[in-house]
C-alpha positions in Angstrom: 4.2 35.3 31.7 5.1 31.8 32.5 1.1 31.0 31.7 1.3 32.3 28.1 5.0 30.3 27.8 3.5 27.3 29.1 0.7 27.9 26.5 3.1 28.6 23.6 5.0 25.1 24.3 2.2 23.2 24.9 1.1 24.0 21.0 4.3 23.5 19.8 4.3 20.3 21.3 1.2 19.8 19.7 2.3 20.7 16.2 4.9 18.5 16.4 2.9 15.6 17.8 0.8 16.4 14.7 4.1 16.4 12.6 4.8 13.1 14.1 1.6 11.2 13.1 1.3 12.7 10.2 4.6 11.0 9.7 3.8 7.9 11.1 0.8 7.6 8.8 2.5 8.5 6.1 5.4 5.9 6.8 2.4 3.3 7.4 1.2 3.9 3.8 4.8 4.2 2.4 7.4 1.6 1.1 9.8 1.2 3.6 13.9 2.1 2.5 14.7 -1.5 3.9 12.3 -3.3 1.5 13.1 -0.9 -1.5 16.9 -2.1 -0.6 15.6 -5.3 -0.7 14.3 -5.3 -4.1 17.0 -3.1 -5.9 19.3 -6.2 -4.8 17.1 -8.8 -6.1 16.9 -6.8 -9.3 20.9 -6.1 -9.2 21.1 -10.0 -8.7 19.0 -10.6 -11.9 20.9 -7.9 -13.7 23.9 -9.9 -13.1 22.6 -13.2 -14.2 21.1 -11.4 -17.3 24.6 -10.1 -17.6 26.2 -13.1 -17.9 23.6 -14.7 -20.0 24.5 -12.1 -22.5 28.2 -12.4 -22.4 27.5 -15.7 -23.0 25.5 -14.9 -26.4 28.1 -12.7 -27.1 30.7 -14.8 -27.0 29.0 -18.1 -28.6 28.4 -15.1 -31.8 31.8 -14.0 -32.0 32.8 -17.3 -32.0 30.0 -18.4 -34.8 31.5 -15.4 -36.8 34.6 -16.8 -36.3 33.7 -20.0 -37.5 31.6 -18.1 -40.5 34.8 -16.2 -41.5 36.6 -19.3 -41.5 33.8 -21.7 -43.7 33.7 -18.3 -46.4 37.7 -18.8 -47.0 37.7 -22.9 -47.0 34.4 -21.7 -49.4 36.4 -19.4 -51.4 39.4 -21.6 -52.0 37.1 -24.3 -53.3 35.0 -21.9 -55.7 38.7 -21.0 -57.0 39.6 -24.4 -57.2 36.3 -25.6 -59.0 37.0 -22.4 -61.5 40.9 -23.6 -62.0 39.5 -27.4 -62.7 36.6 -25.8 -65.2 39.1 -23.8 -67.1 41.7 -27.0 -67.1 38.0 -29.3 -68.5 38.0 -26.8 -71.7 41.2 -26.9 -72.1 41.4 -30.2 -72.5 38.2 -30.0 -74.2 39.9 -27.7 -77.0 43.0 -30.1 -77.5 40.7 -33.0 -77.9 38.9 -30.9 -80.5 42.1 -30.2 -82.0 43.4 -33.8 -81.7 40.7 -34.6 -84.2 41.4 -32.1 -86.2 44.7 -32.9 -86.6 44.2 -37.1 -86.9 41.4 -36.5 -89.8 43.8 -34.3 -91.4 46.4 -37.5 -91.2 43.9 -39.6 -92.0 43.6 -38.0 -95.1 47.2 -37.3 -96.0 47.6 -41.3 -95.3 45.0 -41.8 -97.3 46.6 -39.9 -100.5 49.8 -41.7 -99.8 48.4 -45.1 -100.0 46.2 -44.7 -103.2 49.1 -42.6 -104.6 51.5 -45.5 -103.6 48.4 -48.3 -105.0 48.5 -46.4 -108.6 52.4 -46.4 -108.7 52.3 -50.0 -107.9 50.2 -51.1 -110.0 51.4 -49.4 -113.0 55.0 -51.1 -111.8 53.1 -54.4 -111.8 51.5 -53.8 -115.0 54.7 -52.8 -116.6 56.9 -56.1 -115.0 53.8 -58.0 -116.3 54.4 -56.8 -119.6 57.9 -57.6 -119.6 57.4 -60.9 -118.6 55.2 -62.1 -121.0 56.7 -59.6 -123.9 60.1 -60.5 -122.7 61.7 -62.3 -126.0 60.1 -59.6 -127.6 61.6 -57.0 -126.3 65.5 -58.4 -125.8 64.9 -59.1 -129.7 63.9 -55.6 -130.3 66.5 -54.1 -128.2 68.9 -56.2 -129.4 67.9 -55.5 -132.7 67.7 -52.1 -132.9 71.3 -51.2 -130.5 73.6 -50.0 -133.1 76.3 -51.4 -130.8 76.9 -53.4 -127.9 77.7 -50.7 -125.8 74.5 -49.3 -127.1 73.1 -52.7 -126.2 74.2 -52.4 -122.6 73.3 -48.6 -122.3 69.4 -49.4 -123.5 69.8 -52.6 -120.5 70.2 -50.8 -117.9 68.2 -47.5 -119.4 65.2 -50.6 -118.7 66.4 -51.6 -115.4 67.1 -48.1 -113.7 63.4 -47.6 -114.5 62.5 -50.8 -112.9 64.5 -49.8 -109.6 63.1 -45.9 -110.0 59.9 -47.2 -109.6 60.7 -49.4 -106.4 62.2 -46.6 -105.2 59.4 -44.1 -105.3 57.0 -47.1 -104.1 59.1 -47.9 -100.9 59.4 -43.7 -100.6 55.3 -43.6 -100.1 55.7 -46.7 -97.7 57.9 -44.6 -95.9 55.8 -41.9 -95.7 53.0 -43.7 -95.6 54.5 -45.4 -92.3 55.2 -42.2 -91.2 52.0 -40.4 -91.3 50.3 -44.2 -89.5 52.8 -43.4 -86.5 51.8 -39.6 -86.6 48.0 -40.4 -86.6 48.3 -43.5 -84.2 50.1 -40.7 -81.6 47.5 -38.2 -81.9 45.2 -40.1 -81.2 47.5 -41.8 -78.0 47.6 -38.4 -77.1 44.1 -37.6 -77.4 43.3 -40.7 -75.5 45.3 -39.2 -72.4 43.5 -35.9 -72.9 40.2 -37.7 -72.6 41.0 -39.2 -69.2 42.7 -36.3 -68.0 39.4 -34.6 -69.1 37.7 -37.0 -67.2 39.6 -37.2 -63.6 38.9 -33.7 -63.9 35.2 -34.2 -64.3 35.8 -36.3 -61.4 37.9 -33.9 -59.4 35.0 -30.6 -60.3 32.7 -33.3 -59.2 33.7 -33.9 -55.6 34.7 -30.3 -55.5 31.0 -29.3 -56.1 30.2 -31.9 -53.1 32.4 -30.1 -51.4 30.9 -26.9 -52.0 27.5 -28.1 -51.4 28.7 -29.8 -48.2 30.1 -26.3 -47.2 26.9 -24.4 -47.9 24.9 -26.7 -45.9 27.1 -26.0 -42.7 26.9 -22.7 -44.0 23.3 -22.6 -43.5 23.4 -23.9 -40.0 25.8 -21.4 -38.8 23.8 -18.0 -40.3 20.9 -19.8 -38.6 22.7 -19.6 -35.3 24.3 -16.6 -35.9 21.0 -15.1 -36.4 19.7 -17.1 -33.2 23.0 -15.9 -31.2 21.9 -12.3 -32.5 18.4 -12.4 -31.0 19.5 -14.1 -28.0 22.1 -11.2 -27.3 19.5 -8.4 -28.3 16.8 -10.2 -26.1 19.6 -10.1 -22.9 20.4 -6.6 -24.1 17.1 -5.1 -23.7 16.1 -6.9 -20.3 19.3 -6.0 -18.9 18.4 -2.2 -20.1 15.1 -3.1 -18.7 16.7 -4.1 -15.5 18.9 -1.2 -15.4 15.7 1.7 -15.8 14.3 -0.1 -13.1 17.2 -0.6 -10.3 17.7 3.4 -11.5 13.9 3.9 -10.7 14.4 1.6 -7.3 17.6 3.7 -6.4 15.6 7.1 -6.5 12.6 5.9 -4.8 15.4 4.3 -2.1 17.2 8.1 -1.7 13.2 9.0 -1.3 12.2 7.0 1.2 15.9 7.6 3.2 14.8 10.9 3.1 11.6 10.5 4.1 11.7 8.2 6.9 15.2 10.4 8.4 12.9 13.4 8.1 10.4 11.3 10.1 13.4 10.6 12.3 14.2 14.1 13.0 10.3 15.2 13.3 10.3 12.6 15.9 13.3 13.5 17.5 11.8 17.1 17.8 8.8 16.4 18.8 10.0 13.8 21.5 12.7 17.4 22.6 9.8 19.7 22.7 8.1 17.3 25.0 11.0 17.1 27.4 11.1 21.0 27.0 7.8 21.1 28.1 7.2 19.0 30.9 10.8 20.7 32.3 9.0 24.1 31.3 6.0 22.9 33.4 8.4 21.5 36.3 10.3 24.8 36.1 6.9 26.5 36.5 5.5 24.6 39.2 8.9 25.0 41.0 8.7 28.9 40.3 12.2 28.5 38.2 12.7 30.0 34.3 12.4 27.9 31.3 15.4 26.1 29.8 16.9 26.5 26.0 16.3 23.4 23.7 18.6 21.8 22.0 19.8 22.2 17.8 18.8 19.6 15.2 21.9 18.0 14.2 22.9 18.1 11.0 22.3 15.1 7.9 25.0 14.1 4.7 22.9 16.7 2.6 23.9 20.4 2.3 20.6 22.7 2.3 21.8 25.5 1.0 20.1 28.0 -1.3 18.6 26.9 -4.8 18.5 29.3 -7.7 15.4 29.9 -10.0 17.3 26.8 -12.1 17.4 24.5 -9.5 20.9 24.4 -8.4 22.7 24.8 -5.4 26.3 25.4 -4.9 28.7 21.9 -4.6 30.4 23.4 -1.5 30.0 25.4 1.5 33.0 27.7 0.6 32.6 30.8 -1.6 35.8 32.0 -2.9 35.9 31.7 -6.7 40.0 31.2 -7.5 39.9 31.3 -10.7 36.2 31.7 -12.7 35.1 30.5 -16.2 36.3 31.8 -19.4 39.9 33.2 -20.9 42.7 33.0 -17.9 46.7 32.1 -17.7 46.9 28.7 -17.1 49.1 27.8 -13.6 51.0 24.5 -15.0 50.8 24.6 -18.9 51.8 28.9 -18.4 49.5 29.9 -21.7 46.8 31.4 -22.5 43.7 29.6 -22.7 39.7 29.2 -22.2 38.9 27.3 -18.8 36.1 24.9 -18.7 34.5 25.7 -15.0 35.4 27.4 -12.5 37.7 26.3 -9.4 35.9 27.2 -5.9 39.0 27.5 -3.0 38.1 24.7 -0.1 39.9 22.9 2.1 41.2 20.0 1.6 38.4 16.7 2.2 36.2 19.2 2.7 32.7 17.8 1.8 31.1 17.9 -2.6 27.5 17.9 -2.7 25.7 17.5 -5.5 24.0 20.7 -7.3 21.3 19.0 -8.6 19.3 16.1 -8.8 20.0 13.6 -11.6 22.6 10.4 -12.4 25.6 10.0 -12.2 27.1 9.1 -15.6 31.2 8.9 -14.8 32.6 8.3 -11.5 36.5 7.7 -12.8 40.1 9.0 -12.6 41.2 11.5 -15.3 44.6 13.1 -15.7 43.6 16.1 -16.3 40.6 16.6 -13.6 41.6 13.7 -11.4 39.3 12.0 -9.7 35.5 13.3 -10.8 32.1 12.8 -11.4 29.6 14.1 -13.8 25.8 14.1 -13.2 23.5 14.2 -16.1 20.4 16.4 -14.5 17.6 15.1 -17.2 17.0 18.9 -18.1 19.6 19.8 -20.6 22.0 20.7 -18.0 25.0 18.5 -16.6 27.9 18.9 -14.2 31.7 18.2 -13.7 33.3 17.9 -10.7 37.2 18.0 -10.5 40.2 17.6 -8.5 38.8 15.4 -5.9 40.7 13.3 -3.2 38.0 10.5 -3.6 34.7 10.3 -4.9 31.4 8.0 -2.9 29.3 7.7 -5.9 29.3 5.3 -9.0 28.3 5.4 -12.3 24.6 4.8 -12.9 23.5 6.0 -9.5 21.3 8.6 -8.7 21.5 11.4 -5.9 19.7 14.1 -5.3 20.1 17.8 -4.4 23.3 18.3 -1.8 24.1 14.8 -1.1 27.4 14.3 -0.9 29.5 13.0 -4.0 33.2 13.2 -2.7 35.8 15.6 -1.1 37.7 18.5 -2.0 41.3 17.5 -3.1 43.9 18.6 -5.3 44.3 15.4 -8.0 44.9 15.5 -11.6 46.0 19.1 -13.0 46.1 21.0 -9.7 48.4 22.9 -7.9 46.6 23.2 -4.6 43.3 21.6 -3.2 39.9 23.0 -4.9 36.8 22.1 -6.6 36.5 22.2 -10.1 33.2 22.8 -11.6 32.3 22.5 -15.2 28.6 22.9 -16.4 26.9 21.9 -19.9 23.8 22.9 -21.2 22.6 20.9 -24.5 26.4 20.4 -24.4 27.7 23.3 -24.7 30.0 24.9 -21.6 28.0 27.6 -19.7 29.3 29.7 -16.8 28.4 28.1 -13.9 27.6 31.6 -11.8 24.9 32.5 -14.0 22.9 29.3 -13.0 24.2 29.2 -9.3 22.3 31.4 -6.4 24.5 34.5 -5.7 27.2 34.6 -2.7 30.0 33.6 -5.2 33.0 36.6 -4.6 36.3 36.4 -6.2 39.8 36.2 -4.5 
């Protein structure tokens, strides 16, 4: 009997001396974790610098749109102020038109009044001529023909109220003559100080529209940064997106490669155990004595429990559902309503594994849920977990099948500790039992 035992160990050894090359060759021809660390931080370290970079763009193109916002209102007030002087140019263009208008017509109302005045004068003239070279003449005939001397004094001065009639009406179209000079000799004052308002206006428009022009120009140059701002942002954007895929892609092969070389580890460990076992079985044989028990595998920071035909596991090694998904009386608000998830009973710190493999898309504080994570699994599915006292993961990071996320607490909405789990599937909630492997009971 203790032959076939010493046969039986012997080719376990074997088997796991096997294991153990065939892990030793395959960590020969494998990235090490240590140089996969290695370059997620250099990649992290670039991210950052591409990070910065970008805030920089950013900031030098919220501050060119600042500066564009500001050059559009100086911009718009001097487009309102070139319309205001335009509109004052045909005004004044207008009254000088009217100016005219109005000296021609006083030109030609002094006109009348002078020739009217020039007839009237010279018919006076004629007349006084007349008198003066007809004058015995006409005393004679005067004095002939009054029937009386009062008739003779009435027919006087009927001759000399004539005479001053007439020097009357001439100094009247002076007058008015006069008159309509100092009307016309106004207008055209006033038109005069219309024409150079008119034209320090022309001036004004004119270094309004330099002003414009010198505002486009600069207008010019700062669109052309904006737009090189823009592109320098975008460019940052995408290499830091770049960046990001990658240290993602880095991070998974990283949680690969810890799991491979810690399953090396352990293949190692058991084979160097089943060695000790057997050379103690052999000792124990040659002595004559019985054969001793070998020792348990301890355990990793994974949970290998079951997996469903989905792919899921459950997040905890407790069972007890508390209260499951769907319609229920709600234990602080004390109504009626649907609930998200459903809330697995665990003790307090206890450990939260992960029930899939994917990334971790919040890692936060909530008041509702507390402190929780959701992992987006790539497949259409994602999960929420709730409640917790802390939570080891962060946001972008991705962790695979039962590693641990956090620890059961009793944050947020909770009266007691438990795990809250909430799962999506194209976004829609979906009861978490129907994708979990059985073993769930109700309490």
């Amino acid at each position: 009997m203790y032959k076939y035992r010493r046969v039986i160990v012997s080719a376990i050894a074997g088997v796991l001396a096997l294991l153990l090359v065939g892990g030793l060759i395959f960590s020969a021809f494998a990235e090490s974790s240590s140089s996969i660390k290695s370059r997620i931080e250099s990649l992290k370290r670039q991210e950052k610098e591409i990070a910065a970079e970008k805030a920089e763009a950013k900031a030098q193109r919220e501050a060119n749109e600042s500066d564009i916002l500001d050059l559009v209102g100086q911009k718009d007030q001097i487009d309102q102020q070139i319309k205001l002087t335009q509109d004052s140019i045909e005004t004044k263009n207008e009254l000088i038109q009217e100016y005219n208008l109005l000296i021609a017509e006083k030109q030609n109302e002094l006109g009348d009044a002078i020739d009217e005045r020039d007839v009237l004068n010279e018919h006076y003239r004629i007349r006084i001529r007349a008198m003066e070279e007809k004058g015995n003449l006409t005393y004679w005939s005067i004095l002939f023909k009054a029937s009386s001397f009062a008739d003779l004094l009435d027919r006087v001065e009927m001759i000399n109220e004539i005479a001053r009639s007439d020097e009357r009406m001439i100094d009247q179209l002076q007058q008015v003559a006069q008159q309509i000079e100092n009307a016309r000799q106004e207008l055209a004052a006033e038109k005069v100080e219309m024409e150079e308002a008119k034209a320090s206006l022309a001036a004004e428009q004119e270094e309004l529209e330099s002003q414009r022009a010198e505002a486009d120009g600069l207008m010019a140059e700062l669109m052309a940064d904006h737009e090189e701002y823009a592109e320098a942002e975008s460019k940052y954007q995408a290499e830091q997106e770049a960046l990001l895929a990658k240290i993602a892609q880095e991070q998974k092969n990283y949680k690969e490669a810890v799991a491979a070389e810690e399953k090396a580890r352990r293949e190692a460990e058991a084979a160097a155990r089943a060695r000790e076992q057997a050379a103690a079985d052999r000792e124990n044989e040659a002595s004559g004595g019985g054969s001793s028990s070998g020792g348990g595998s301890s355990s990793g920071g994974t949970y290998n429990g079951a997996v469903s035909s989905y792919g899921f596991s459950w997040p905890c090694t407790a069972r007890n559902i508390t209260c499951p998904f769907g319609p229920r009386y709600h234990p602080i608000t004390h109504v009626y309503s649907n609930h998200s998830g459903m809330d697995i009973g665990a003790s307090y710190g206890s450990p939260i594994y992960a029930c899939a493999s994917g990334t971790v898309t919040t890692a936060t504080y909530g008041t509702a849920y507390g402190y929780y994570v959701t992992i987006n699994h790539g497949n259409g599915f994602s999960t929420l977990y709730g409640h917790m006292t802390r939570y080891t993961v962060k946001s972008g990071q991705y962790v695979t099948r039962g590693e641990i996320i956090g620890y059961v607490g009793s944050t947020g909405w909770s009266t007691g500790p438990h795990l809250h789990l909430t799962m999506y599937y194209n976004g829609a909630l979906v009861n978490p039992l129907t994708y979990l492997p059985a073993g769930g009971y109700f309490v």
